[in-house]
C-alpha positions in Angstrom: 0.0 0.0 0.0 1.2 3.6 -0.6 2.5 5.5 2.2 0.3 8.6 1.5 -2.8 6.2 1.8 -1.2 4.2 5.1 -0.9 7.5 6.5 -4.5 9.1 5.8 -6.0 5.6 6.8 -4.4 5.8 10.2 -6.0 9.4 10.5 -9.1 8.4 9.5 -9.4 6.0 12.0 -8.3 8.2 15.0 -9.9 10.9 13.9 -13.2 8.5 14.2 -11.9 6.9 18.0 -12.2 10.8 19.0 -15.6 11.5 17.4 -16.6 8.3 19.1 -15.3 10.2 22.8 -17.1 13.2 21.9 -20.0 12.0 21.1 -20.4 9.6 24.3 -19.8 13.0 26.1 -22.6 15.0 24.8 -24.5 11.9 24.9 -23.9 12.0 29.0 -24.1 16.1 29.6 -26.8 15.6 31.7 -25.6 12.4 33.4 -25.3 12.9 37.4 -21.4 12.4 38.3 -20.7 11.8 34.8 -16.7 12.4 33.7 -15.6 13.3 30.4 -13.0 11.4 28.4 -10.4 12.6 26.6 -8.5 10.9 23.4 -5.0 12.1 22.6 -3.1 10.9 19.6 0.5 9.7 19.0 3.0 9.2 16.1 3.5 6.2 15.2 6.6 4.8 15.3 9.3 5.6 12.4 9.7 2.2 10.3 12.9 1.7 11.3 16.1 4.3 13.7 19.4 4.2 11.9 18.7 1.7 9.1 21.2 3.6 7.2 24.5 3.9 8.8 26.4 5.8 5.4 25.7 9.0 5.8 26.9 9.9 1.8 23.7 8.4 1.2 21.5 10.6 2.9 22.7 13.6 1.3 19.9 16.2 -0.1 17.1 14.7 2.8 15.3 16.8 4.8 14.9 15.0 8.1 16.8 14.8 10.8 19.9 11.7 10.3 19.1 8.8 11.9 15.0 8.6 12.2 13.1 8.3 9.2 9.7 9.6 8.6 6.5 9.1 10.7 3.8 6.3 9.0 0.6 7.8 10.2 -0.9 8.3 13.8 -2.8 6.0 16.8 -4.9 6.6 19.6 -2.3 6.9 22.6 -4.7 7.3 25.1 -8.7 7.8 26.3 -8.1 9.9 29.6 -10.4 9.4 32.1 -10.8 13.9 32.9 -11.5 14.4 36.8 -12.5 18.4 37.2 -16.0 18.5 39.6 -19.1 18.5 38.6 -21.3 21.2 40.0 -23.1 20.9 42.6 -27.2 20.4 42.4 -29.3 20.6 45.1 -32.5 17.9 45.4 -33.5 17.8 48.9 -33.6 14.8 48.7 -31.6 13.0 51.9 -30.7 9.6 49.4 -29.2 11.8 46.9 -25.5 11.9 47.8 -22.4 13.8 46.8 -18.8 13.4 46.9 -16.7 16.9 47.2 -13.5 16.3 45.9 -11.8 13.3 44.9 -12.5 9.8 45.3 -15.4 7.2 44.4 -18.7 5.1 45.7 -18.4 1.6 46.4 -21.7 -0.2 45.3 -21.7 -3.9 44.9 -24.4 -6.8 43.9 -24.0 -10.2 45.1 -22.6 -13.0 42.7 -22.3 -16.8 43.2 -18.7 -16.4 42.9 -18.6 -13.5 45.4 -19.7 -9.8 45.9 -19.0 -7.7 42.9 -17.4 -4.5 43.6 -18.1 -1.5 41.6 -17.3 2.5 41.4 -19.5 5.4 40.7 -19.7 9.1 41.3 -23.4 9.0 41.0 -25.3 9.4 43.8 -28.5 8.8 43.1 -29.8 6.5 45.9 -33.0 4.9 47.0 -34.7 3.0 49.5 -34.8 -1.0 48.9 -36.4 -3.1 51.3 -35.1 -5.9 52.8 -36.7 -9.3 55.1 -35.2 -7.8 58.2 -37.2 -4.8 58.9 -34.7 -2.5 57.5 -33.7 -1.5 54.2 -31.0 -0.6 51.7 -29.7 1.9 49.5 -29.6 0.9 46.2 -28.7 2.9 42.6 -30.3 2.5 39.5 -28.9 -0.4 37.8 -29.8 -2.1 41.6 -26.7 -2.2 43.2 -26.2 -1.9 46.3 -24.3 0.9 48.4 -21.1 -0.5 50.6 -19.5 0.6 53.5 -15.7 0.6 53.8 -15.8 -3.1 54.5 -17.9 -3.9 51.3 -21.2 -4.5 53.5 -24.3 -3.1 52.6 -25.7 -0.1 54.0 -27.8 -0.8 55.9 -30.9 1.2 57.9 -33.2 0.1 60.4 -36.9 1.1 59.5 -38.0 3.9 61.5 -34.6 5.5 61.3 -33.8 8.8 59.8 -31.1 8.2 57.0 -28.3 11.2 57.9 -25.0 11.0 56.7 -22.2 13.4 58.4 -19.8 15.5 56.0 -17.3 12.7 56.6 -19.7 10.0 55.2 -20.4 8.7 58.7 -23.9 7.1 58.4 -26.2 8.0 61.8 -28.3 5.5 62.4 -25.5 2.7 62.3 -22.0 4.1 62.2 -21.3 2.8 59.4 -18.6 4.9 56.9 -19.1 5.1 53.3 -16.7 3.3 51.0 -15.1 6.2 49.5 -12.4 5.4 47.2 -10.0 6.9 45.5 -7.1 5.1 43.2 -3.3 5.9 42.9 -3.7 5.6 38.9 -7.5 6.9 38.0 -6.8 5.9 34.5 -7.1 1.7 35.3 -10.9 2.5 35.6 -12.8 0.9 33.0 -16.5 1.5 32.2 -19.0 -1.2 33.4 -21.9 0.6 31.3 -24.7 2.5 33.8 -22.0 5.3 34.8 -20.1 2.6 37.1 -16.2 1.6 36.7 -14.2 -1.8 37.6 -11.1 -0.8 39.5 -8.4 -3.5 36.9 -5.4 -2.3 39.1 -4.6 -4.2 42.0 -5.8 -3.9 45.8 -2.5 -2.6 47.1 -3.4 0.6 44.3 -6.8 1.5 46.8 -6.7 4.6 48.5 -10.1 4.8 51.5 -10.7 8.5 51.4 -11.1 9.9 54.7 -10.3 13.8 53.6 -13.3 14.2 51.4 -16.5 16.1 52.0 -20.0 14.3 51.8 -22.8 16.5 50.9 -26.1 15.0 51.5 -29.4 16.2 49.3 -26.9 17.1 46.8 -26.1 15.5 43.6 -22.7 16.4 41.1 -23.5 17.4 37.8 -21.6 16.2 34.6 -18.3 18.1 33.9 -19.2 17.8 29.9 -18.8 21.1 28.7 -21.2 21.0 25.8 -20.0 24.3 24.3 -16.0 22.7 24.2 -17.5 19.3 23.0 -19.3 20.8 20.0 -16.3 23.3 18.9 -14.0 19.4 19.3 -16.8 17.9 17.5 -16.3 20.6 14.4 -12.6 20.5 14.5 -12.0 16.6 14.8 -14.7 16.1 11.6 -12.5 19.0 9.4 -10.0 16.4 10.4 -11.3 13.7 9.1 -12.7 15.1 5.9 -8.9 16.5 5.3 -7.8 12.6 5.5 -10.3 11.5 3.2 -9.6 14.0 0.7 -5.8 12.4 0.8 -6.8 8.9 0.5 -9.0 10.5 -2.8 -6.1 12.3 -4.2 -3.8 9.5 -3.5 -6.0 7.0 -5.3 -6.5 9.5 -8.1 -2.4 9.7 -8.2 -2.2 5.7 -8.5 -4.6 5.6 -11.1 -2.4 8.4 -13.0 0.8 5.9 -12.2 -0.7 2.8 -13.2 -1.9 4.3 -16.7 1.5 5.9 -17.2 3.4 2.4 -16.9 0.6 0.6 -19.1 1.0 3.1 -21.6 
């Protein structure tokens, strides 16, 4: 294949990994504790770093001795972008927030074990259970966990009051807030919830940040940004389709030449 069109092919597919991002972002400007992703892009790597050693034959190149020229571009990364949401107030005392960093626990019960989840959504609600009490339970029916992964759980009767450093009234327990040493090893379970794939020793229990109860964080999408990404990233991609065109267009006029 030519290099021109190995090199536009590679752009065409990034450029459509980002409009992919962007458009799972505006999809989610209205989802509660929502956080934006970012894609970045990389080089990729020359084909080959001093595959010429005799410098005589280099003479007349433009690039630098030693590295030869760049084959197109890749999707280095898909960063996971932390700012806050804002705050929104609901009055409603299930509807919890996290101020500042860290995560949720919520987990379901599996036959090979609880399942452990993250979220910074915290929309809860009451879920009753056999033992005149009941739970707190998100949307996709998981349940919230303390910091020893047990449900939270609240006798019937009882007003539900969390303290600003997630300290549950009625039974003392603490909120599993989390918080990770690399962010970036979360990966989305679908439902706004993450799978921690780092390891145990990588778990940070958050005893700094503020709970805000009746409150619920906002997306950090900034639809304005997203849309003026949205317009540059498809001039991107309509630039690397015009260059596989012309270089089709240019092998056609090569091919003739040499049947002629």
């Amino acid at each position: 294949m030519s290099s021109s069109l190995y090199i536009a092919a590679s752009g065409l597919n990034t450029y459509q990994k980002k409009l992919d991002t962007i458009s799972n972002n505006i999809a989610n400007v209205d989802t509660t504790g929502y956080k934006r992703r970012e894609t970045s892009f990389e080089e990729n790597l020359a084909i080959s770093i001093e595959n010429q050693k005799a410098r005589q034959q280099e003479i007349g190149r433009g690039t630098p001795f030693g590295i030869r020229e760049g084959f197109g571009v890749h999707v280095s990364g898909n960063q996971l972008i932390l700012d806050q949401g804002v705050p929104k107030a609901t009055d409603n005392p299930f509807d919890l927030m996290i101020m500042g960093k860290g995560y949720f626990r919520v987990g379901k019960q599996q036959a090979g074990g609880n399942e452990v989840l993250y979220t910074r959504d915290g929309a809860f609600q009451k879920s009753p259970t056999t033992n005149n009490s009941y739970r707190l339970t998100n949307a996709q029916g998981y349940f919230l966990l303390d910091q020893n992964n047990n449900p939270i759980e609240i006798p019937n009767g009882s007003d539900f009051i969390v303290t600003e450093n997630g300290t549950i009234g009625a039974t003392n327990q603490q909120l599993g807030v989390t918080d990770f040493i690399n962010p970036q090893k979360l990966s989305g379970e679908g439902g706004n919830m993450y799978r921690f794939t780092g390891n145990e020793n990588e778990l940070i229990v958050m005893n700094t940040s503020e709970v805000k109860q009746g409150y619920l964080e906002s997306s950090n999408v900034d639809l304005s940004k997203e849309v003026t990404d949205m317009i540059t990233t498809q001039r991107g991609f309509q630039f690397n389709s015009r260059s596989i065109s012309f270089a089709d267009q240019m092998m056609g006029i090569a091919n003739g030449i040499i049947r002629s």
